[in-house]
C-alpha positions as CSV (number, residue, x, y, z in Angstrom):
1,X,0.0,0.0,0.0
2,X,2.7,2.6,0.8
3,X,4.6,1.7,-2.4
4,X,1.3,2.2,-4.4
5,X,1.3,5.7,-2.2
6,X,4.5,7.0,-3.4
7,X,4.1,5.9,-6.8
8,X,1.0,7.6,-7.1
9,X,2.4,10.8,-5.3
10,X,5.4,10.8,-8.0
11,X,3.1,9.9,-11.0
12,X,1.3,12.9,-9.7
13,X,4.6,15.3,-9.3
14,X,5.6,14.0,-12.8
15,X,2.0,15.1,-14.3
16,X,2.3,18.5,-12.5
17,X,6.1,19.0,-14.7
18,X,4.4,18.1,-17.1
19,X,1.5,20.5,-17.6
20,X,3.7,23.2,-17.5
21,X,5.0,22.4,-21.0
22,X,3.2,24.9,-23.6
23,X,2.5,23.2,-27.0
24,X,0.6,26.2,-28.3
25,X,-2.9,26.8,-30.1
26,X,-4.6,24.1,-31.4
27,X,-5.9,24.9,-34.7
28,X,-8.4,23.1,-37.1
29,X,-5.8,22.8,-39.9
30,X,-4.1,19.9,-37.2
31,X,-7.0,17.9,-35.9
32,X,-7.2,14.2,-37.2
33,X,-11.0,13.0,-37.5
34,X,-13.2,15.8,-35.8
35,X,-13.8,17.8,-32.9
36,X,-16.1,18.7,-30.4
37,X,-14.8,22.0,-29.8
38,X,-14.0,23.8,-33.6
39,X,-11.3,26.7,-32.7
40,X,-10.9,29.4,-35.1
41,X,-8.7,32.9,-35.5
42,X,-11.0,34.5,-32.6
43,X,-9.6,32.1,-30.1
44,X,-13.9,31.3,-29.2
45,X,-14.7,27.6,-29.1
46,X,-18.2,25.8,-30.7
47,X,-19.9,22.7,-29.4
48,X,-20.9,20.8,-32.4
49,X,-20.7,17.2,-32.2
50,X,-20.4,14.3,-30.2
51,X,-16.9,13.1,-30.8
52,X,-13.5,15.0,-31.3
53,X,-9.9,13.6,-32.7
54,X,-6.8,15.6,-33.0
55,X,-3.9,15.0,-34.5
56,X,-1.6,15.8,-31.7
57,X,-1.9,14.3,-27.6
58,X,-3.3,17.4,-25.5
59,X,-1.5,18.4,-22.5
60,X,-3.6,16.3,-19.6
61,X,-3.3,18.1,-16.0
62,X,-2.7,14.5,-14.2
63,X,-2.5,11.1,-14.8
64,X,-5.4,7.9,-14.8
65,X,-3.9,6.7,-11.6
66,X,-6.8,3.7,-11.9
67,X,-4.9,2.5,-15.5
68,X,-1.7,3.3,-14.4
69,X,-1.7,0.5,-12.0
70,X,-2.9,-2.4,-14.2
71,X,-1.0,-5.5,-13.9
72,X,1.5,-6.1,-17.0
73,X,1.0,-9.3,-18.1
74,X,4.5,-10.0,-19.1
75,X,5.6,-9.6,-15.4
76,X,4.5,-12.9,-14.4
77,X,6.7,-14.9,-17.1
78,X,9.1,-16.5,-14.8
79,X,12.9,-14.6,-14.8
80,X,11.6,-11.9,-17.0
81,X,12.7,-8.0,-16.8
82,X,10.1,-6.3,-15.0
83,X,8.4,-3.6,-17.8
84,X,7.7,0.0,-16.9
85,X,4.1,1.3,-15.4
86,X,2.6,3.5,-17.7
87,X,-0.7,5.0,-18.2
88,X,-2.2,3.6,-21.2
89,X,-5.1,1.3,-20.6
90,X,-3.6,-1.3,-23.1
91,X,0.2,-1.2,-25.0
92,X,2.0,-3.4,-25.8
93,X,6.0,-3.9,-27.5
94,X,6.6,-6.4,-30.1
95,X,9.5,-7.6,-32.4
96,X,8.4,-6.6,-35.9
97,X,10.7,-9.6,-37.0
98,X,10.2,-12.2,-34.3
99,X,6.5,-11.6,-33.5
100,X,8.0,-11.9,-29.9
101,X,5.9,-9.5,-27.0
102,X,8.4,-8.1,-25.1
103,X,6.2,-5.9,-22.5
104,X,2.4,-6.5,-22.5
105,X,-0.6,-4.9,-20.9
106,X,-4.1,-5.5,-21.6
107,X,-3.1,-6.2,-25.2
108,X,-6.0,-8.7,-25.9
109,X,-8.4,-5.8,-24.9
110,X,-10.5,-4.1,-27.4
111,X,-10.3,-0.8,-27.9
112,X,-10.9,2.2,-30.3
113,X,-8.3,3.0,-32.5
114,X,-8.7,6.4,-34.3
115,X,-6.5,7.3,-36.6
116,X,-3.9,4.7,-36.4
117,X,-6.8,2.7,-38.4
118,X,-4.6,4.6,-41.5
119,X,-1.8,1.8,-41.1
120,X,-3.9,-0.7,-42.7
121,X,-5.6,1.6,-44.5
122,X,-2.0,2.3,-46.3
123,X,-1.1,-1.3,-45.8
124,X,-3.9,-2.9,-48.1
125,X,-3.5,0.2,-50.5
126,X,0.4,-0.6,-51.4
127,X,-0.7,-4.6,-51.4
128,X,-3.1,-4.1,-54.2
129,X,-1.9,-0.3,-56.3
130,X,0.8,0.6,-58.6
131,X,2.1,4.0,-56.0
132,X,2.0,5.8,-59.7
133,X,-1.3,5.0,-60.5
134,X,-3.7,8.1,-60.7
135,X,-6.3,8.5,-57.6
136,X,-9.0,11.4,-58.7
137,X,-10.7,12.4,-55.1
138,X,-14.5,11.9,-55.5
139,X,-17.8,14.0,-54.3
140,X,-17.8,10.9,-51.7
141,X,-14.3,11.2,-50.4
142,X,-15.1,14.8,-50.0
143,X,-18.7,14.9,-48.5
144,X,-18.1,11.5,-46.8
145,X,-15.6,12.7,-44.9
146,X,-16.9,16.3,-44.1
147,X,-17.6,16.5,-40.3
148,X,-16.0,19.9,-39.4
149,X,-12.4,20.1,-37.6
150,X,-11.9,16.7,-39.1
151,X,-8.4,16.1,-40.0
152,X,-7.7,16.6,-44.1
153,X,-5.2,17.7,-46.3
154,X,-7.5,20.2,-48.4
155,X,-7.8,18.5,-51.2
156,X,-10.7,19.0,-53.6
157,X,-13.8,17.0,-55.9
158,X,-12.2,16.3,-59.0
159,X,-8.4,16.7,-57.8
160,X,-5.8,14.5,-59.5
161,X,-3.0,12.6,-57.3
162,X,-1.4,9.8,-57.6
163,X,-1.1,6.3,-55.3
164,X,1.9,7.6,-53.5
165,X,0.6,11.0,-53.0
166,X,-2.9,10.5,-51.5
167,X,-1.1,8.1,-49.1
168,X,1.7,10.5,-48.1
169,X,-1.7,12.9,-47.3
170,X,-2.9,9.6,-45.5
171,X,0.3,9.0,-43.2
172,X,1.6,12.2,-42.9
173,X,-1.6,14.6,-42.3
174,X,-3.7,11.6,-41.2
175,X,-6.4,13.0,-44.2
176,X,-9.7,11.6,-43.9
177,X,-10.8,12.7,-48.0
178,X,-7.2,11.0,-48.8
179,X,-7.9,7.4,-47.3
180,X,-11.4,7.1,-48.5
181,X,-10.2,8.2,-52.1
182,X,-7.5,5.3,-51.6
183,X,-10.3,3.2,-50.8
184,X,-12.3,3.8,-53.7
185,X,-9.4,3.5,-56.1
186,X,-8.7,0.1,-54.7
187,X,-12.0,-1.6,-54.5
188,X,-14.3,0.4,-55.8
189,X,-15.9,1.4,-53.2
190,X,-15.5,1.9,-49.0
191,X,-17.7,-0.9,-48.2
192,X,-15.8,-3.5,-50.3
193,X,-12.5,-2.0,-49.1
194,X,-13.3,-2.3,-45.5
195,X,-13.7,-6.1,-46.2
196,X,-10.7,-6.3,-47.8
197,X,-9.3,-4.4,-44.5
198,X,-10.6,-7.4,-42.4
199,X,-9.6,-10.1,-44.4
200,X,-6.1,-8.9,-44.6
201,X,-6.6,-8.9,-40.7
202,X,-7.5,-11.9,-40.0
203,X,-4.8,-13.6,-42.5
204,X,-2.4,-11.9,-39.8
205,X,-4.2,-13.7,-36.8
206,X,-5.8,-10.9,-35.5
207,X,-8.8,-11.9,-33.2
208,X,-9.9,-8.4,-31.6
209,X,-10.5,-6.5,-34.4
210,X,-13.6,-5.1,-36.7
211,X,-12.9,-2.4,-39.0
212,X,-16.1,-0.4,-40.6
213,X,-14.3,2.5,-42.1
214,X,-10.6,3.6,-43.7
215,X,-9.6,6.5,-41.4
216,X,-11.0,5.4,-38.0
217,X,-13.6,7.7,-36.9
218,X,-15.6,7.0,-34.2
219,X,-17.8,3.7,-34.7
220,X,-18.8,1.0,-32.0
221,X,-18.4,-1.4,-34.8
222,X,-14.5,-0.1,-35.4
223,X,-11.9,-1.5,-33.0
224,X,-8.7,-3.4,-32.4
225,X,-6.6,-4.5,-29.4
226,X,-2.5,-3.7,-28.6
227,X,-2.0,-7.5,-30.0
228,X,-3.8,-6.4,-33.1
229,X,-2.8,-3.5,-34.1
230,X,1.1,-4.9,-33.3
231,X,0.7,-7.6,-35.9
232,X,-0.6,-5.2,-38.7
233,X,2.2,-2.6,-37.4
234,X,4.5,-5.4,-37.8
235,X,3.3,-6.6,-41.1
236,X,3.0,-3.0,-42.4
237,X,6.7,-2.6,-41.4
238,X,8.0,-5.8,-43.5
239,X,6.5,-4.3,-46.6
240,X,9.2,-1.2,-48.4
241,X,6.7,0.3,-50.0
242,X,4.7,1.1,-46.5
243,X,8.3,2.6,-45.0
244,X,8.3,4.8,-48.1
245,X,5.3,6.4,-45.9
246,X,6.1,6.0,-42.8
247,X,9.0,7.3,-42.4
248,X,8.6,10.2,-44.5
249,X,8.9,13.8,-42.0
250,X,7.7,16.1,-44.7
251,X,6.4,15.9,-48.0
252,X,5.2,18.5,-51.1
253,X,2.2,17.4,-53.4
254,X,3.3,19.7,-56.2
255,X,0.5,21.6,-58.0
256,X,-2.4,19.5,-59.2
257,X,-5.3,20.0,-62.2
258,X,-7.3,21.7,-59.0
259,X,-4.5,23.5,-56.9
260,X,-2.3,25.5,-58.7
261,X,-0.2,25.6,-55.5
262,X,2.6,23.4,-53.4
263,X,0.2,21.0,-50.8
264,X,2.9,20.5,-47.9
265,X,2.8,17.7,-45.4
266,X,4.2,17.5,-42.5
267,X,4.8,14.5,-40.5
268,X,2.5,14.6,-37.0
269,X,4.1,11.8,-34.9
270,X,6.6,13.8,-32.4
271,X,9.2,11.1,-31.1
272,X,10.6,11.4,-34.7
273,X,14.2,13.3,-35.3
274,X,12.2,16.9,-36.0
275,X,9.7,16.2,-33.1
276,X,9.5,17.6,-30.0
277,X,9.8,14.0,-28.2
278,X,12.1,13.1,-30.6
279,X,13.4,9.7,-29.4
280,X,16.7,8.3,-30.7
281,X,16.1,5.5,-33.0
282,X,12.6,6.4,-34.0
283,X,12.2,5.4,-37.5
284,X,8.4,6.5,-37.7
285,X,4.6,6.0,-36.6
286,X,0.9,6.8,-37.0
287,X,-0.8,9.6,-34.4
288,X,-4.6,9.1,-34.0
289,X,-6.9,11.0,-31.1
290,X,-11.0,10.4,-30.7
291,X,-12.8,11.3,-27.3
292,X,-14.1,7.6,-27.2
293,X,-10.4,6.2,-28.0
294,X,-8.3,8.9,-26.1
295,X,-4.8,9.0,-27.5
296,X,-3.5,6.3,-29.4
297,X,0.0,5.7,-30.9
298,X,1.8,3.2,-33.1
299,X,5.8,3.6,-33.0
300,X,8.6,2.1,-34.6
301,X,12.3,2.4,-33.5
302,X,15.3,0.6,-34.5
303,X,18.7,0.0,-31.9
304,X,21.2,-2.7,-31.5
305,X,19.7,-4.5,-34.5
306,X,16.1,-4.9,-33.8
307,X,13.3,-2.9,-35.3
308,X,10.4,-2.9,-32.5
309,X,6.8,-1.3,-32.4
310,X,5.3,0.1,-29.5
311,X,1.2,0.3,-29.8
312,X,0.2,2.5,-26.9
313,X,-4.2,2.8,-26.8
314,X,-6.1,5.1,-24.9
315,X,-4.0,7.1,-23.0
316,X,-4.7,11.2,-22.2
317,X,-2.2,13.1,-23.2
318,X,1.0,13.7,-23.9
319,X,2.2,11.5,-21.1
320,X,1.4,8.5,-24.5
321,X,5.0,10.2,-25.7
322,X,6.8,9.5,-22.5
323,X,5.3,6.2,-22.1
324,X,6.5,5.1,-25.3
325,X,10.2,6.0,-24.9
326,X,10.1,3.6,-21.3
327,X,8.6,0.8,-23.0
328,X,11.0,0.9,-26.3
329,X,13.9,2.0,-23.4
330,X,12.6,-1.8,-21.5
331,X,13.0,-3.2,-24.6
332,X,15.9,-2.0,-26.1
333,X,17.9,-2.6,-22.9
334,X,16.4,-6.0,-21.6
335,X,16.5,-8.0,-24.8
336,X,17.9,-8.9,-27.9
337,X,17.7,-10.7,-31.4
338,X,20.0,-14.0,-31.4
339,X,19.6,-16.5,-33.4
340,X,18.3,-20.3,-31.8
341,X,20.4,-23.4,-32.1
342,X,18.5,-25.8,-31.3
343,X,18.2,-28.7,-34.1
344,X,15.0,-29.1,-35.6
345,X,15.8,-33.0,-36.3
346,X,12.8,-35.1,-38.1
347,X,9.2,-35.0,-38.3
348,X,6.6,-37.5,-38.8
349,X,3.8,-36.7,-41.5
350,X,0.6,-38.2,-41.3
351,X,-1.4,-39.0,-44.3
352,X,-4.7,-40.0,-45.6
353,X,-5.0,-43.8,-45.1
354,X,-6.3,-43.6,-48.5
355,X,-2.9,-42.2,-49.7
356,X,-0.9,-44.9,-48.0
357,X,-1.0,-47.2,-51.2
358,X,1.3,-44.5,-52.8
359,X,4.1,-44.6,-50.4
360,X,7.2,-46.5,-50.1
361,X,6.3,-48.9,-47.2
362,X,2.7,-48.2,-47.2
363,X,3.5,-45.8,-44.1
364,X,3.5,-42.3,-43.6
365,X,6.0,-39.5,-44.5
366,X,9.3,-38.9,-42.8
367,X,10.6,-35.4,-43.4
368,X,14.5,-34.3,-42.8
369,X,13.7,-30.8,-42.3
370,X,16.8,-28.7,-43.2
371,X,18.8,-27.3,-40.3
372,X,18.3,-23.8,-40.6
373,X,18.1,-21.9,-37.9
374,X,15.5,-18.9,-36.6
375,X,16.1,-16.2,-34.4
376,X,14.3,-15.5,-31.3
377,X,13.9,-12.4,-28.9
378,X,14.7,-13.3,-25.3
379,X,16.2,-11.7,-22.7
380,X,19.7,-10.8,-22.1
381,X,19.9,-13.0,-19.0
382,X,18.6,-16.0,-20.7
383,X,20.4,-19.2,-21.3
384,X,19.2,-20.2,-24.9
385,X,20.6,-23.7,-25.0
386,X,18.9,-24.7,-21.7
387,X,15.5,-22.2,-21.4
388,X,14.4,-22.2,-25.0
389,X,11.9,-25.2,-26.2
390,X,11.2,-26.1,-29.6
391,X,8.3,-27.3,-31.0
392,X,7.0,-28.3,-34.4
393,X,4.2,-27.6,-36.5
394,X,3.1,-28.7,-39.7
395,X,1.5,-25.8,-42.0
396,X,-0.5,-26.7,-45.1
397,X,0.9,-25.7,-48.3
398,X,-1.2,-27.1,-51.2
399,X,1.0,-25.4,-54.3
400,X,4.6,-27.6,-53.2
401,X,6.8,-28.7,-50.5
402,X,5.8,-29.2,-46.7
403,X,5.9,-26.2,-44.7
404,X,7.4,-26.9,-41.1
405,X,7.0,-23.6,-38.8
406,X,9.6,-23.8,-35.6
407,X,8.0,-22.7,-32.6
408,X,10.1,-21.4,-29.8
409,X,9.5,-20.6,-26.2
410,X,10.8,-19.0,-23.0
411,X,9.6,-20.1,-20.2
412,X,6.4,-20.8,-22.3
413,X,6.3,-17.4,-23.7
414,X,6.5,-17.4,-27.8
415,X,9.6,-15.4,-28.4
416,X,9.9,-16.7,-31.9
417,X,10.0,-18.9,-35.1
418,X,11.4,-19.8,-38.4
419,X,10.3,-21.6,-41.9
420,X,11.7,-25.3,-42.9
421,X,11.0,-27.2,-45.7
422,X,10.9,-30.6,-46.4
423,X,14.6,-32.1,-47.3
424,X,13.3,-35.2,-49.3
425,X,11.1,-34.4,-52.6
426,X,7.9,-36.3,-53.2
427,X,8.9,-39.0,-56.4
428,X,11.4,-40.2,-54.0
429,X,8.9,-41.4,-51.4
430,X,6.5,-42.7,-54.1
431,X,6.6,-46.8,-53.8
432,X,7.2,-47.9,-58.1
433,X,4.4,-50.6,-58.5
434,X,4.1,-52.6,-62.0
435,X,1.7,-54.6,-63.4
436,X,1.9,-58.8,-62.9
437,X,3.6,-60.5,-66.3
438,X,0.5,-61.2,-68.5
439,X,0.8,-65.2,-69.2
């Protein structure tokens, strides 16, 4: 009880420091999806709708001592570094390469998203466009997307772009006319594009998500958890294309068939280089703010040879900047990327007893998987040859070879895995049966 007391008496200290930090006016030109309260040049605010979503945390007086003292899940793996308390109701850290979950709280949860909807959004737009392709913006994109203070990059009915500039507007000014004009240029329309947004979830193994629009404003039908959004992060990430975006600070749209002047970007997430929580290693990330989500925040750093992503949802504030730099710190300096050696020896294949006749000895397949090794994220104290288990599982793979995936684990904790193939080809274990001498 008096550790919770003190912890709760610094949190508080910290949140006072804190709120003395100016960030300036907020002005309509930065918000991401919407506001309640519209401010314009006279400094006078208007109560107009139900929801709000800017593109930038707002300064929060103090802290959500109730979230702040959550249990991390990732504590109670046996011998593993103890992660940082932070405010956010759920976060989590992942390997982008590994899949492994370094620090984890609430990450199974679901939650709102906001804005940081726009990494699958820019995800299944580079899976399935050419970037030069031409994307007009329609009387839709325009009028669907018109809620005032709502975040957009100005653009206009009719207006010319191409792939790779409507998406810089997407990443980069988080524009609302911009994704669904990406949506309508790659399926036709939003509804059949939001399908192809959950299908390409659930290929990744998402479980706690639903998305019912491309730019994530408010809808109880629109959601995700920290697990979630880390595997579409992390997929987003292994794709160049989507780096082109994301890591982009600052971009010009040169003048198009409706604006006869320069459309400049600027990059809103501020733990990059230019940013005013610039955090060293940060190689990018999407921003995203409702009233129903709070602040949410998707982050990707590289150090000491890993590439990680931080997912931080509904925290209020600023304090979602300082959060992330202790959980991608924790991370950084409690684990790294090594590469297992344990041998993944022989597996048994079962087959169709109907399939048996084909095979040499009538029996079932016996694969010598090739040797080749996966790497894992564990931490720095572990002992890899002892503490890490291996275990085998066949994937399906109709077009050729058997798939093996290597499974490994820390203390029962996936920390990661690696492709093998079959070593022996299929004629080989075909049995050669002829046909009796005719008499």
């Amino acid at each position: 009880m008096c550790k919770k007391l003190l912890q709760f008496t610094g949190l508080l200290l910290t949140g006072c420091i804190v709120s003395n930090v100016w960030l300036g006016s907020v002005v309509s030109a930065s918000y991401d999806d919407g506001s309640d309260y519209y401010y314009d040049d006279s400094g006078s605010y208007e109560d107009w709708s139900s929801y709000e979503d800017y593109s930038q945390p707002q300064e929060t007086p103090e802290p959500s001592p109730e979230a702040y003292f959550d249990p991390v899940q990732t504590d109670e793996i046996e011998d593993w570094p103890e992660g940082p308390k932070v405010q956010a109701e759920s976060a989590i850290v992942m390997d982008t390469y590994t899949g492994a979950v370094l620090y984890g709280k609430n990450i199974d949860e679901k939650q709102y998203p906001a804005s940081i909807t726009k990494i699958m959004t820019t995800l299944v737009a580079v899976e399935n466009n050419d970037l030069e392709d031409t994307v007009t913006i329609s009387k839709n994109a325009i009028e669907g997307t018109a809620v005032e203070g709502s975040s957009n990059a100005g653009l206009s009915e009719g207006e010319k772009l191409t792939v790779e500039q409507c998406l810089m507007a997407v990443m980069l000014a988080s524009a609302n006319e911009a994704a669904y004009a990406i949506a309508e240029k790659t399926s036709g329309n939003l509804k059949k594009f939001v399908e192809l947004m959950n299908q390409r979830a659930r290929e990744l193994g998402c479980t706690n998500t639903h998305f019912n629009n491309a730019n994530g404003l408010p809808d109880e039908k629109h959601y995700t958890s920290a697990h979630d959004m880390a595997l579409i992060a992390s997929a987003a990430w292994s794709n160049p294309n989507f780096r082109k975006f994301v890591k982009c600070q600052e971009y010009t749209i040169p003048a198009t068939n409706k604006n006869p002047e320069p459309n400049y970007l600027f990059n809103h997430h501020k733990m990059m280089s230019q940013g005013e929580y610039a955090y060293s290693g940060c190689t990018g990330g999407k921003t995203g703010y409702t009233s129903q989500a709070l602040n949410t925040l998707v982050t990707y750093a590289y150090r000491k040879g890993m590439t990680l992503v931080c997912v931080d949802l509904r925290t209020n504030g600023t304090p979602i900047y300082t959060d992330t730099a202790a959980m991608l710190d924790y991370g950084f300096d409690n684990f790294h990327r090594v590469t297992a050696t344990k041998a993944t020896g022989a597996t048994t294949i079962q087959v169709l007893p109907c399939d048996r006749f084909l095979l040499n000895e009538d029996g079932n397949i016996t694969l010598q998987v090739r040797k080749k090794p996966a790497c894992v994220t564990v931490p720095k104290t572990a002992d890899i040859k002892k503490d890490l288990k291996l275990e085998l599982e066949v994937l399906p793979n109709y077009a050729g070879e058997w798939i093996l995936q290597t499974n490994y684990t820390y203390r029962d904790h996936p920390v990661g895995n690696g492709i093998v193939y079959e070593q022996k080809v299929l004629p080989e274990l075909l049995s050669v049966r002829t046909e009796p001498d005719e008499k």
